[in-house]
VMD Tcl script that draws the C-alpha trace (Angstrom):
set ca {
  {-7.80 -0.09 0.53}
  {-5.15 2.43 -0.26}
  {-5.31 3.70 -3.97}
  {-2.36 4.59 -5.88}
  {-2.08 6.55 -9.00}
  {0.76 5.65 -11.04}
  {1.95 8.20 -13.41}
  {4.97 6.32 -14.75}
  {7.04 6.83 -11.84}
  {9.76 3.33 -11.66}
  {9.11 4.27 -8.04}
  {5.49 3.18 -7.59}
  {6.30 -0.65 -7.71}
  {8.92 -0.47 -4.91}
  {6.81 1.58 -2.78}
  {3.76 -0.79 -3.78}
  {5.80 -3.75 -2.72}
  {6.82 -2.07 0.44}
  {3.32 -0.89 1.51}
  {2.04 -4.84 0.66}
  {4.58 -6.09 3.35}
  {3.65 -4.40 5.76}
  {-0.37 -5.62 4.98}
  {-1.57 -2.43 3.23}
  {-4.16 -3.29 0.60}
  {-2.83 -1.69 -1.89}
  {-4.22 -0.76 -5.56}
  {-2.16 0.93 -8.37}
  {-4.08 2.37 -11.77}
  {-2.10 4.09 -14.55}
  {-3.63 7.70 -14.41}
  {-4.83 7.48 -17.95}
  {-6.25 4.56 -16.93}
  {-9.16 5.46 -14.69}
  {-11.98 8.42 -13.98}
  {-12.87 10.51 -10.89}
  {-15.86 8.69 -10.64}
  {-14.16 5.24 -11.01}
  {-11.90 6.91 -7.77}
  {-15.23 8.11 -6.60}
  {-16.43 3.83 -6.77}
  {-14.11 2.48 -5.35}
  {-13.67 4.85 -1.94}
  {-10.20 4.56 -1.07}
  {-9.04 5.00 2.36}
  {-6.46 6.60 0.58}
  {-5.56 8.38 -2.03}
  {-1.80 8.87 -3.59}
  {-0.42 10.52 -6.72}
  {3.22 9.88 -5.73}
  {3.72 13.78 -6.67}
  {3.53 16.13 -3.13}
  {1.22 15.43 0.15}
  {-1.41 12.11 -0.42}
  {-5.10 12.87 0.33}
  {-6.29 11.08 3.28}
}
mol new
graphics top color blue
foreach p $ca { graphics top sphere $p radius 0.5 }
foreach p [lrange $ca 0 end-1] q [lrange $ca 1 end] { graphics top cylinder $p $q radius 0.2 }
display resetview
């Protein structure tokens, strides 16, 4: 499962979308929305902010 955070970037949906066609599991959380240790939980494959180079 790839985890995005969305920080109100229009953008995320699209990319979202695009990554869910071609069979990414993708989930998107608002970053006000959720903790490191939520993050931590859930142990995402990946890990994208949208903003510079993802974590992976």
């Amino acid at each position: 499962m790839l985890l995005m955070i969305d920080n109100y970037d229009s953008f995320t949906y699209n990319l979202y979308q695009y990554l869910c066609e071609l069979g990414a599991e993708v989930e998107v959380v608002r970053n006000d929305k959720i903790s490191l240790e939520e993050i931590t939980d859930m142990d995402p494959e990946g890990l994208s902010s949208l903003l510079g180079r993802p974590l992976h």
